[in-house]
Backbone as CSV, one residue per row, in Angstrom:
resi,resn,N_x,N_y,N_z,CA_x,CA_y,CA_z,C_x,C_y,C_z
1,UNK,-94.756,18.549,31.355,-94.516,19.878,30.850,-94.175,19.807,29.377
2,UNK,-94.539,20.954,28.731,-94.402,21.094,27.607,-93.506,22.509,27.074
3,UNK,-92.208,21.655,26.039,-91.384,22.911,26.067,-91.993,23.860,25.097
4,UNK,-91.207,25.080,25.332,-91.709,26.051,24.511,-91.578,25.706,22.727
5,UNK,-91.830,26.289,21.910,-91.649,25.575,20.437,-90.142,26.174,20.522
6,UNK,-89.791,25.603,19.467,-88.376,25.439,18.797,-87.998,26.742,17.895
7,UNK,-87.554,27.967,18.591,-87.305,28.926,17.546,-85.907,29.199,16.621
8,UNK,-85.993,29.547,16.072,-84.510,29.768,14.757,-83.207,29.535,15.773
9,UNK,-82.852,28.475,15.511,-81.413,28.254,16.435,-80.203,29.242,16.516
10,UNK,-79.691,29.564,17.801,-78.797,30.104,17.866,-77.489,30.085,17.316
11,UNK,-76.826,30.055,16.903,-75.442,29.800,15.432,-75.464,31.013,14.789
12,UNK,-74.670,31.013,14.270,-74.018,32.029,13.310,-74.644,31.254,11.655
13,UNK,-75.006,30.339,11.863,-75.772,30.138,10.242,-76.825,30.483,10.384
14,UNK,-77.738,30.589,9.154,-78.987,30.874,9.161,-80.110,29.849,9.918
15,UNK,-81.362,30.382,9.831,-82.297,29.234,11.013,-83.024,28.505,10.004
16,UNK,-82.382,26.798,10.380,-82.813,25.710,9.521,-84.343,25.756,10.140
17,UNK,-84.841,26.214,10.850,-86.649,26.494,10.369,-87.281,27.090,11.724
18,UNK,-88.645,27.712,10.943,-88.595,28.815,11.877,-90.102,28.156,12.618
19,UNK,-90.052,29.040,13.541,-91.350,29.033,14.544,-92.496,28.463,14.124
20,UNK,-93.402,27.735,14.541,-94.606,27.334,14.065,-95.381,28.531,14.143
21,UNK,-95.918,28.915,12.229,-96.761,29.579,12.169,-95.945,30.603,11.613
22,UNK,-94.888,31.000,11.918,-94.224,31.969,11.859,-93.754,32.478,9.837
23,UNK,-94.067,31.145,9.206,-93.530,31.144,7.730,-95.361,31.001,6.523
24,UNK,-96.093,31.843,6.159,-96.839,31.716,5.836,-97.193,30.602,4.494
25,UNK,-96.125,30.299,4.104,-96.405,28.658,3.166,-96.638,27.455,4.181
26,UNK,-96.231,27.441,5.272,-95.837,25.623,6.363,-97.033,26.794,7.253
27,UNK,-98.225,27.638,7.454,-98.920,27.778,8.398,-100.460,27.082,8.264
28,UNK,-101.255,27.974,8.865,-102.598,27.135,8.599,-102.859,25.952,9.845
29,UNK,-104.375,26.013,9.590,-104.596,24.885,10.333,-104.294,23.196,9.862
30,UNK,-104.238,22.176,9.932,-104.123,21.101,9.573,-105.340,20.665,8.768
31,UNK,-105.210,20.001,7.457,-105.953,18.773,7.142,-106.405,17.962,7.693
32,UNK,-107.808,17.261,7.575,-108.000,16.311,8.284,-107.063,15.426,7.864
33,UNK,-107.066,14.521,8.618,-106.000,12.711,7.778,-104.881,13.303,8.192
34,UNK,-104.633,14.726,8.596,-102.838,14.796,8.646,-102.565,14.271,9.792
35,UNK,-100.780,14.221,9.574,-100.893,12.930,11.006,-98.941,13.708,10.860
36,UNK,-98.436,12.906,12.232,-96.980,13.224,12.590,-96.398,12.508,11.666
37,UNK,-95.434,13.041,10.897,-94.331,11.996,9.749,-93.538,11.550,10.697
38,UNK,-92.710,10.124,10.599,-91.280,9.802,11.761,-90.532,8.830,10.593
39,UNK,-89.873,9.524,10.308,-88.555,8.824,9.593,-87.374,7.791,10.422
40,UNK,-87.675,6.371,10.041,-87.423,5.618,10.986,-85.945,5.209,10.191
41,UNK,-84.911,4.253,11.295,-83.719,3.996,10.781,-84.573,2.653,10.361
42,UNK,-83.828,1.646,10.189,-84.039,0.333,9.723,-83.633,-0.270,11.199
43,UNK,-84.814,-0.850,11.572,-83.879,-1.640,12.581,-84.858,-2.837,12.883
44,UNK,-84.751,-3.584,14.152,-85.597,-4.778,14.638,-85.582,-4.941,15.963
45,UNK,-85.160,-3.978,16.801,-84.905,-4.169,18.038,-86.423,-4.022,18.797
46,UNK,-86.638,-4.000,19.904,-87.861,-3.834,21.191,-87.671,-2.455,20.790
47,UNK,-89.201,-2.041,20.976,-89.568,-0.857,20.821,-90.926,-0.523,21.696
48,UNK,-90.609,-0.678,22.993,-92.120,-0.638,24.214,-92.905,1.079,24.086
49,UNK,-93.496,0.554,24.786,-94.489,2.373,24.544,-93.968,3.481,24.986
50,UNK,-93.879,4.361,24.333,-92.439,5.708,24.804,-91.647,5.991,23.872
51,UNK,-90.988,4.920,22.974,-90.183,4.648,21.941,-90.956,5.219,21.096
52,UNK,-90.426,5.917,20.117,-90.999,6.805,18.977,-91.435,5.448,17.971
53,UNK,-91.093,4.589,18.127,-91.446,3.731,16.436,-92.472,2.818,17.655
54,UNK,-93.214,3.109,18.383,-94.074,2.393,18.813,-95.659,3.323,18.640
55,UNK,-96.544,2.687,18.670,-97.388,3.516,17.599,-98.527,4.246,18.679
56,UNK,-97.758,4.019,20.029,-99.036,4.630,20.996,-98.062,5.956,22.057
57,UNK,-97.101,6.017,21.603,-96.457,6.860,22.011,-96.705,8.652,21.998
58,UNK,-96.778,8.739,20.556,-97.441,10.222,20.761,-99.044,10.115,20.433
59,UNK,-99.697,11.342,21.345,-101.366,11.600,21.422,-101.693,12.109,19.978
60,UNK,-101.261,11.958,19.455,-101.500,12.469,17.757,-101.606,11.545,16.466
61,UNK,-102.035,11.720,15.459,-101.712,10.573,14.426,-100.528,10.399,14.196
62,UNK,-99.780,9.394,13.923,-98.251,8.922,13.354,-98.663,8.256,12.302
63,UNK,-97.544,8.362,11.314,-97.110,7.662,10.299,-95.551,7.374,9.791
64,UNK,-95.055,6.456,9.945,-93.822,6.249,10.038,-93.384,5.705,8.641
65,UNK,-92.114,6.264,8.102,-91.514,5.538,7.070,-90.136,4.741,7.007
66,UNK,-89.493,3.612,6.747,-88.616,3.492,6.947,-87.296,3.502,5.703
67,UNK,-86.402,4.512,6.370,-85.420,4.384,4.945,-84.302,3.511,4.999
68,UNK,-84.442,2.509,3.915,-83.782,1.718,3.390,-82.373,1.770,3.993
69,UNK,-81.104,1.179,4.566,-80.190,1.026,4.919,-79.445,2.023,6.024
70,UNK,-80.962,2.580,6.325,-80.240,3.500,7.225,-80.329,2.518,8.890
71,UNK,-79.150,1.869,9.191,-79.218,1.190,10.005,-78.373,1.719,11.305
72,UNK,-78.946,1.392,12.656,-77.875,2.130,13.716,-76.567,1.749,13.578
73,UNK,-76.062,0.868,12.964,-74.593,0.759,12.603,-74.129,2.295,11.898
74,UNK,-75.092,2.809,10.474,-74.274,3.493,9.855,-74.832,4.473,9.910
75,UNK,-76.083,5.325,11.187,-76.332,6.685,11.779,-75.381,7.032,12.672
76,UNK,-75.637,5.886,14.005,-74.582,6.248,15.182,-73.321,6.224,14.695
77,UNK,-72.949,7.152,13.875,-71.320,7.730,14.303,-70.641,9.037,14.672
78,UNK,-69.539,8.710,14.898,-69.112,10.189,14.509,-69.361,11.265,13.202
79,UNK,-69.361,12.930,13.674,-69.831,13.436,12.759,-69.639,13.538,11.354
80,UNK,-67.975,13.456,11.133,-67.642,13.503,9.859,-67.814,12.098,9.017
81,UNK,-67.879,10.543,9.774,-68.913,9.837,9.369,-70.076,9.277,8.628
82,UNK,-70.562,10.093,9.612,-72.224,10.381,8.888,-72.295,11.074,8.256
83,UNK,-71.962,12.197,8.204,-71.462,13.010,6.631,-71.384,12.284,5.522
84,UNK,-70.050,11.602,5.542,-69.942,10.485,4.289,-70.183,9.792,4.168
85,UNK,-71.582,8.984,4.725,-72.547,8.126,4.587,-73.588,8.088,3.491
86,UNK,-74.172,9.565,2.658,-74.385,9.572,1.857,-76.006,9.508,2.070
87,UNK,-76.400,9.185,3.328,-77.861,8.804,3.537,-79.131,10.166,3.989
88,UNK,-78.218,11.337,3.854,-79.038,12.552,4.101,-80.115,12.481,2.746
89,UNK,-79.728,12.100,1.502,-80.174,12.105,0.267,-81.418,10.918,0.577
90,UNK,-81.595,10.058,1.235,-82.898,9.378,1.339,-83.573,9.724,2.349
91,UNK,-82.989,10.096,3.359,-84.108,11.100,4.395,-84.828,12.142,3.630
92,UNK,-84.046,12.845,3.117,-84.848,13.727,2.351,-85.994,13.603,1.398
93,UNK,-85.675,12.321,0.616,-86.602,12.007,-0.174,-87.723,10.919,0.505
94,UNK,-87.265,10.583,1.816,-88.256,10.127,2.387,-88.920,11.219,3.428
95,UNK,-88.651,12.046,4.127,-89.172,13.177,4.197,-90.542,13.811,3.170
96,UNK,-89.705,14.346,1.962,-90.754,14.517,0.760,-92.187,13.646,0.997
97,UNK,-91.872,12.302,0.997,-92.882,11.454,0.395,-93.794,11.601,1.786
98,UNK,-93.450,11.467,2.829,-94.596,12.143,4.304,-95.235,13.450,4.147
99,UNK,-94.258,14.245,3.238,-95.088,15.193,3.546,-96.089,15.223,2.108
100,UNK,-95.552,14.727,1.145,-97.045,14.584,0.097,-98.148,13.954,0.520
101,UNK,-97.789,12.944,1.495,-98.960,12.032,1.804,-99.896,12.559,3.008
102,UNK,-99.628,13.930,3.268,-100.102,14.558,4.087,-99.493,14.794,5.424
103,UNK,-98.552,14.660,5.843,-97.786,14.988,6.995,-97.491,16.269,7.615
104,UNK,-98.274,16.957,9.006,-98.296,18.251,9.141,-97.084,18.210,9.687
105,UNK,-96.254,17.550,10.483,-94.780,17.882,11.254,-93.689,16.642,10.911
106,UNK,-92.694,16.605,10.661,-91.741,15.529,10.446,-90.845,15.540,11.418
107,UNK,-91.016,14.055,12.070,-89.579,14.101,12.884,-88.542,12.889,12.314
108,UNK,-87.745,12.132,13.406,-87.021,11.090,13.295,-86.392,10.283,14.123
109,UNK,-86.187,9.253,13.857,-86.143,8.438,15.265,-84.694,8.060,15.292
110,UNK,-84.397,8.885,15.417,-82.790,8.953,16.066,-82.180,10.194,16.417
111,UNK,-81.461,10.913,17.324,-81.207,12.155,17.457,-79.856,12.396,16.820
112,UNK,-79.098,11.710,16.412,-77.632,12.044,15.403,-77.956,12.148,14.302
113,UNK,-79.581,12.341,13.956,-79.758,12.948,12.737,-80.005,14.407,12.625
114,UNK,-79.817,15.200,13.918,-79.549,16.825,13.716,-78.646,17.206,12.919
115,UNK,-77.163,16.080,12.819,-76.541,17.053,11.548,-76.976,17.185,10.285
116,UNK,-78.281,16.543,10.037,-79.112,16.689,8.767,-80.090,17.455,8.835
117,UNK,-80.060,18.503,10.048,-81.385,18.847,10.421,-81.748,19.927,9.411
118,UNK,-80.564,20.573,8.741,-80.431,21.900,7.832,-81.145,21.428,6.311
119,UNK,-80.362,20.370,5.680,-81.388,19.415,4.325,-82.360,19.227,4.889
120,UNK,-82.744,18.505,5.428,-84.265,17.760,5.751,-84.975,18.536,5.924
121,UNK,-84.977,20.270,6.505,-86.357,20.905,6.419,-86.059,22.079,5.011
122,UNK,-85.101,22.148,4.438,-85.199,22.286,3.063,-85.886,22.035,2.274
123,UNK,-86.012,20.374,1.916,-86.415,19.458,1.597,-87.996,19.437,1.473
124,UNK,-88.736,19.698,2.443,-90.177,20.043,3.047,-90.869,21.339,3.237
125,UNK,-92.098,21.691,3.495,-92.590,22.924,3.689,-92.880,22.662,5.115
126,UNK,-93.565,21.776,5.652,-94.120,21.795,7.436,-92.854,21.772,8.088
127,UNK,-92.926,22.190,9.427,-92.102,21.713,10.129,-91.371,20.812,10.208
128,UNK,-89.740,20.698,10.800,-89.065,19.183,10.618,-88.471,19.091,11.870
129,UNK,-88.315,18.525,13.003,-87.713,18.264,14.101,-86.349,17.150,14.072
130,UNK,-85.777,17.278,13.798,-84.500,15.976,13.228,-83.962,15.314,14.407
131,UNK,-83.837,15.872,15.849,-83.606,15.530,16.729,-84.207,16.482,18.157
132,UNK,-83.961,15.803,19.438,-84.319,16.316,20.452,-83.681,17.013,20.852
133,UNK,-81.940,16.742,20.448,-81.054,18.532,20.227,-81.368,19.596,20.539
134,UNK,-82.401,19.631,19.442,-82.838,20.845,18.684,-83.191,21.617,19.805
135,UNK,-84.093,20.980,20.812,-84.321,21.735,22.273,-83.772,22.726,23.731
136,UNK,-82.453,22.172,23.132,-81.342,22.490,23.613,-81.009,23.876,24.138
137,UNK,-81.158,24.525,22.510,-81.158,26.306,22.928,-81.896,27.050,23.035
138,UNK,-83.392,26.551,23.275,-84.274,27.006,24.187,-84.125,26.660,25.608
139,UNK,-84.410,25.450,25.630,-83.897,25.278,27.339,-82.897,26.159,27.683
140,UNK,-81.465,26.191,27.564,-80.405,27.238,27.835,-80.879,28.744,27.884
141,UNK,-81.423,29.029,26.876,-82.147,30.361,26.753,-83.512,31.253,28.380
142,UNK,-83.851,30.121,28.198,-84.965,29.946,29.619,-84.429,29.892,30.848
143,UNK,-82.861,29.543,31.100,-81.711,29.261,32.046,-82.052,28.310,33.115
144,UNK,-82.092,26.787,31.875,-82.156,25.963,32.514,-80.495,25.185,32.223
145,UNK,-80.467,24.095,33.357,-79.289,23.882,33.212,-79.523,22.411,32.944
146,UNK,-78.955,22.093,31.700,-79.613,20.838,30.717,-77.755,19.997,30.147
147,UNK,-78.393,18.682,30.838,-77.593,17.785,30.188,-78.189,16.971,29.014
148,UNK,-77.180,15.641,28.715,-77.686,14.969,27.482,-77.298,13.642,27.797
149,UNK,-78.472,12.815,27.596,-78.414,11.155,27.597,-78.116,10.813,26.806
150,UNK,-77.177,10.099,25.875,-77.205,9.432,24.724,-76.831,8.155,24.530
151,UNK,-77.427,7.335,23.537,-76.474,5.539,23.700,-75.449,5.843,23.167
152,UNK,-74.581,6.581,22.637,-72.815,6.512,22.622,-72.353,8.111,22.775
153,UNK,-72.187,8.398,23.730,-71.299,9.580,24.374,-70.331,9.632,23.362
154,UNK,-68.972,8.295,23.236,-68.060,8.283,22.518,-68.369,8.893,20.927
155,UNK,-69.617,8.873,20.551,-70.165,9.086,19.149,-70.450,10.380,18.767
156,UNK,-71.277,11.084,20.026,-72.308,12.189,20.148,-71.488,13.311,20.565
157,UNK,-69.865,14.169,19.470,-69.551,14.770,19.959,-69.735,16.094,19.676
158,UNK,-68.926,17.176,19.767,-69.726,18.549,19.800,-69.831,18.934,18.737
159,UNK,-69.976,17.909,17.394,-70.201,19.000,15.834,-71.829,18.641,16.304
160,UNK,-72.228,17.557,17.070,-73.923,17.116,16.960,-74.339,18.533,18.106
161,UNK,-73.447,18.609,19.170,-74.481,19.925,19.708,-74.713,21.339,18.485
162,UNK,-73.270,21.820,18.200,-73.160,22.553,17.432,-74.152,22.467,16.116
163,UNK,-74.767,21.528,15.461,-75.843,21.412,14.425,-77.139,21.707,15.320
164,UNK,-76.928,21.417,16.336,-78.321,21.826,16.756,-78.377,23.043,17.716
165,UNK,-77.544,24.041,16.935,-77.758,25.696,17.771,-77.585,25.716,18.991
166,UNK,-76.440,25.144,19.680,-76.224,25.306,21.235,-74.711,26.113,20.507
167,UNK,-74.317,27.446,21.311,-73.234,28.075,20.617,-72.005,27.854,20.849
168,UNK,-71.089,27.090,20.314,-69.646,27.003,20.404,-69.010,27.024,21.787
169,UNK,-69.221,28.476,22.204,-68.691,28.558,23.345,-69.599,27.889,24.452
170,UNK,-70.267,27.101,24.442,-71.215,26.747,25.620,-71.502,25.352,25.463
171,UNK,-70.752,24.723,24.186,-70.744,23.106,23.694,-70.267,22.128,25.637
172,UNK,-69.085,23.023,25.589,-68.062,22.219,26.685,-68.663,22.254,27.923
173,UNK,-69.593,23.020,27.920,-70.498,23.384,29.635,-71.607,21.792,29.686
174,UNK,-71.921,21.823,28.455,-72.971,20.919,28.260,-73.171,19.268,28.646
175,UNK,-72.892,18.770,29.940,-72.445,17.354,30.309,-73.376,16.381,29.081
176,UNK,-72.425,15.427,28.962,-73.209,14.456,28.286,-73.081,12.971,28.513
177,UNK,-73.655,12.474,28.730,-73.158,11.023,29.260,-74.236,9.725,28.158
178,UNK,-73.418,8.751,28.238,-73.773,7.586,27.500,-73.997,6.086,28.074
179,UNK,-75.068,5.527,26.940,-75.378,3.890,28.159,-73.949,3.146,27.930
180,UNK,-73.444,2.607,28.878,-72.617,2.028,28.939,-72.723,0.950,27.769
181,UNK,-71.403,1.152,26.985,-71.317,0.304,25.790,-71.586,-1.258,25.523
182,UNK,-71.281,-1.796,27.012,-71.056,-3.397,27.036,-72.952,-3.636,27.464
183,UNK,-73.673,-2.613,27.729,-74.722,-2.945,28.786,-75.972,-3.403,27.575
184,UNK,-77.108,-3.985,28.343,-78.418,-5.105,27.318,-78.635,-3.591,26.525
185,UNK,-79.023,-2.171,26.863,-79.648,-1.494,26.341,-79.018,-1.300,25.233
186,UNK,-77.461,-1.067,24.961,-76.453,-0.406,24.722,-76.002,-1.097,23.197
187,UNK,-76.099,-2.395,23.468,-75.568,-3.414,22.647,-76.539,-3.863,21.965
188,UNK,-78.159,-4.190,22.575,-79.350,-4.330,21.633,-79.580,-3.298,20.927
189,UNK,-79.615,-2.459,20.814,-80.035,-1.241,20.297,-78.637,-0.979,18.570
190,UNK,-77.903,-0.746,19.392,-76.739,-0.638,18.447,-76.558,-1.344,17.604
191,UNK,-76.389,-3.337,18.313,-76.154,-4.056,17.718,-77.407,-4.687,16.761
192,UNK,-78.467,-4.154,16.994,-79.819,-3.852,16.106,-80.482,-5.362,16.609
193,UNK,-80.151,-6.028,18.026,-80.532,-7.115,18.567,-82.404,-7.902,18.816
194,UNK,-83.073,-8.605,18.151,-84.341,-8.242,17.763,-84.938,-8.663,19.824
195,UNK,-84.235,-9.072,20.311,-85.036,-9.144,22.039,-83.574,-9.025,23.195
196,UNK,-84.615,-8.781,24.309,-83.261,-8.439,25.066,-84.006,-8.557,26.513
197,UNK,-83.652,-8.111,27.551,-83.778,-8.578,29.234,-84.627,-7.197,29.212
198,UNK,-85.667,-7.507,29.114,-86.024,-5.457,29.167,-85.926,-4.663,30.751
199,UNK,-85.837,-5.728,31.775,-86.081,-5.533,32.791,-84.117,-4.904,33.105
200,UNK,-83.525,-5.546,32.840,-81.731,-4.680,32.635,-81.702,-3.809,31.795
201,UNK,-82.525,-3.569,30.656,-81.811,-2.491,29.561,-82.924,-1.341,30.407
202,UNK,-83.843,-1.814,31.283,-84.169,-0.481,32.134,-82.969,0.131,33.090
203,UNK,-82.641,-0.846,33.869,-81.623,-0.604,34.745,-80.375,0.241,34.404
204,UNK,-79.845,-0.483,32.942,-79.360,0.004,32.442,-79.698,1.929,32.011
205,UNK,-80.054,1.791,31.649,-80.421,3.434,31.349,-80.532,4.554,32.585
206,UNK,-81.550,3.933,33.473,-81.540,4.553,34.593,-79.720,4.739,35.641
207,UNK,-79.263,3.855,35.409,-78.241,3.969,36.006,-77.363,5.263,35.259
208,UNK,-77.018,4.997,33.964,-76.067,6.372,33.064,-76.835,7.306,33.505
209,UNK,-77.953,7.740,33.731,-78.728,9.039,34.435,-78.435,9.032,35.792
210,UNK,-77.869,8.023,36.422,-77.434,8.554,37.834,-76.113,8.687,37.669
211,UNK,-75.440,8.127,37.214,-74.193,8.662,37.212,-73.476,10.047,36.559
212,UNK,-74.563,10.314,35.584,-74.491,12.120,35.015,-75.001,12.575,35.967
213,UNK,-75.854,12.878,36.806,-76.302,13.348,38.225,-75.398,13.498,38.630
214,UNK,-74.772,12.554,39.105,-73.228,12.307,40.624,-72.198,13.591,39.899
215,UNK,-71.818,13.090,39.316,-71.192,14.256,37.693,-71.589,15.235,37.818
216,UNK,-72.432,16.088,37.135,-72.967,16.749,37.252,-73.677,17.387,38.313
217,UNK,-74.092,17.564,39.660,-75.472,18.084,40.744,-76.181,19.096,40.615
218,UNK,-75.239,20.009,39.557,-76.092,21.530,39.160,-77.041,21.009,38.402
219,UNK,-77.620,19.912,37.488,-78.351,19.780,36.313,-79.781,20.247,36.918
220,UNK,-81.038,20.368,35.912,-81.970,20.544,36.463,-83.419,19.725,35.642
221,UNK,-82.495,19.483,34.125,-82.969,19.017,33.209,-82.130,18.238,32.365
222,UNK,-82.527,17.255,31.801,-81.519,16.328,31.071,-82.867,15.836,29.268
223,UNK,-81.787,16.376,28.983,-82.144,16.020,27.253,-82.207,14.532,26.594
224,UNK,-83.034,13.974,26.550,-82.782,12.236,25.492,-82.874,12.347,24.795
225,UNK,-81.194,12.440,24.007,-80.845,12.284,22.524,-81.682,10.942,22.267
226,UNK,-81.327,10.229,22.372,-81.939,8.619,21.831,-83.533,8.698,21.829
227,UNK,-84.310,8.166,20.683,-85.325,8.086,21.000,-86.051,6.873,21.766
228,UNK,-85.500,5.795,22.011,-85.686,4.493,22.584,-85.384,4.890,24.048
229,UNK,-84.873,6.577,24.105,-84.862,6.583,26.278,-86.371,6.973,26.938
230,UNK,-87.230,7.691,26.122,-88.077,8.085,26.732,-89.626,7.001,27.701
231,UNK,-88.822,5.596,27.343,-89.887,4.697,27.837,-89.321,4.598,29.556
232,UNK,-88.197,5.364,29.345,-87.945,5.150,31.077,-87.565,6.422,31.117
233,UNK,-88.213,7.492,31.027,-88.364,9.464,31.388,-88.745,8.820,33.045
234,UNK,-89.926,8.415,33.391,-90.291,8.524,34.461,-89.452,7.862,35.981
235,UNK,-88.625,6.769,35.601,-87.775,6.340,36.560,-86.366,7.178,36.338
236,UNK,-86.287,8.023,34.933,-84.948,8.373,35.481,-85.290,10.303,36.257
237,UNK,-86.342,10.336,36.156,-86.624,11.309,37.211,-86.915,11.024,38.601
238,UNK,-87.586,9.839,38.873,-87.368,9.423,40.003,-86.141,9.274,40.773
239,UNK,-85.222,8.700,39.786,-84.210,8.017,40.318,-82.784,9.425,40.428
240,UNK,-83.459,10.624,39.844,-82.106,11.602,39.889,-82.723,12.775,40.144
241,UNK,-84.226,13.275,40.047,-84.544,14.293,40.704,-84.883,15.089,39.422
242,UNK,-84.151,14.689,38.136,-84.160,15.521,37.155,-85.342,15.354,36.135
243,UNK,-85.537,16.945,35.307,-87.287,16.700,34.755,-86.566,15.823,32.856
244,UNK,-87.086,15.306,32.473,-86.504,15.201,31.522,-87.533,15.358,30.107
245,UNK,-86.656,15.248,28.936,-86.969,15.771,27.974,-87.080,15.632,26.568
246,UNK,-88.137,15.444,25.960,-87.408,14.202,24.247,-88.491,14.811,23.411
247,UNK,-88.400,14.242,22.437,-89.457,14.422,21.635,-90.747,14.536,21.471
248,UNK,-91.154,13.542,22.692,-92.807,13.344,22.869,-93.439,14.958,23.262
249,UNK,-92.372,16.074,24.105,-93.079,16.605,24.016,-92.268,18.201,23.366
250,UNK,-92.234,17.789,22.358,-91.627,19.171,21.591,-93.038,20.105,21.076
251,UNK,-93.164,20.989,21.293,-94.232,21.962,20.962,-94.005,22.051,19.312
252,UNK,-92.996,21.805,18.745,-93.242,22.218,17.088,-93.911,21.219,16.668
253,UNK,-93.255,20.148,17.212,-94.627,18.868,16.187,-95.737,18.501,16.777
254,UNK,-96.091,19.283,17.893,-97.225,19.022,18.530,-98.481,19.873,17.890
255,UNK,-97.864,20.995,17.718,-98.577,22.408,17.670,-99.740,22.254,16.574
256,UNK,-98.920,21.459,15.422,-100.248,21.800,14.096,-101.206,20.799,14.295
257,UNK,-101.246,20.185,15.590,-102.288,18.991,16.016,-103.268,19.356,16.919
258,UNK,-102.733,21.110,17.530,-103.832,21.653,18.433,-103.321,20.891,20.086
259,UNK,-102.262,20.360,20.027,-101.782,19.333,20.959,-100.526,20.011,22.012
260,UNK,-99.712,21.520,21.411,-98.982,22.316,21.905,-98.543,23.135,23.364
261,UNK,-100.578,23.013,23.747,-100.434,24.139,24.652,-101.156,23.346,26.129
């Protein structure tokens, strides 16, 4: 399934970007050669097919850039953190440079980059997807009842829902659960580890999705903040009943590829 596109987020700020099609400078059909932008962290870890920095993952062209020191040490944090990290200023300008080089949609391969989601499509005229967040208050809107996977729960707290238009009062409804810190997925990933047991850092993952299940039983849908969860979407629906949900199939960066509907 394919979610609906991503419209002007719900918040009391203005909408860091609007509907595909909806802004007549970022409309139009695509260029040939245009292809998906993905603003990558710096890293070296396994990246199997599913994983956004793997190059067969989405049905569309990709082109990936990577910015300089942006490493999962100094994205994954807390919000005020990453704030003073200082690294919104090279997304942006790496942003820019995808979209000169022809880039019809920009995303990024990490989802704790929604609190940048407001600069980064500033920054650009096409579309910008900063995280799988962003999905959030559509799903809710549609009255689905949507949790969130993430590799650090402890990290991913409610200023990251709140940047991505889920409203204040409805942050605390929102279960969220994380891969267990000590676990292969948890610690390769983070600890930016270049190989790992892939056959446990599956297990691993699938398991934090059953245990937000047990937690949770109302869910119906579960959100993957992380972009490295979607290579196991299909066992953790098996394994909990629940449909799940990431980037691969967001209708805004699909859409200017004819790939949307």
């Amino acid at each position: 399934m394919r979610t609906a596109s991503i419209r002007a987020i719900h918040a009391p700020a203005a909408p860091v970007f609007p509907a595909v099609g909806a802004c007549p400078q970022r409309g139009g059909p695509r260029e040939a050669g245009s292809f998906l932008g993905i603003l990558m962290l710096q890293t070296r870890f396994p990246r199997p097919p599913g994983d956004i920095g793997h190059p067969a993952s989405f049905a569309v062209p990709t082109r990936r850039v990577v910015v300089e020191g942006a490493t999962p040490q100094r994205v994954v944090r807390d919000a005020a953190e990453l704030r003073a990290s200082g690294l919104v200023a090279r997304f942006a300008a790496a942003a820019r440079r995808l979209e000169a080089e022809g880039a019809a949609a920009i995303t990024t391969s990490c989802g704790f980059l929604v609190l940048f989601q407001r600069e980064l499509q500033e920054a650009v005229r096409v579309p910008l997807v900063a995280s799988s967040l962003l999905m959030l208050p559509p799903l809710l809107a549609a009255g689905r009842h949507a949790g969130v996977l993430t590799v650090s729960a402890q990290r991913l707290g409610p200023a990251y829902l709140e940047a991505a238009g889920v409203p204040a009062d409805r942050v605390a409804a929102i279960p969220v659960a994380g891969i267990a810190p000590d676990s292969v997925f948890a610690t390769t990933v983070l600890g930016d580890r270049p190989d790992w047991d892939a056959g446990q850092a599956a297990a691993d993952v699938v398991a934090a999705a059953v245990r937000l299940r047990q937690r949770a039983p109302g869910l119906d849908t579960l959100v993957l903040e992380c972009t490295n969860l979607p290579p196991y979407a299909s066992r953790i629906e098996q394994a909990t009943g629940l449909q799940t949900v990431s980037l691969l199939q967001c209708e805004t960066l699909l859409a200017p590829f004819g790939a949307g509907g």
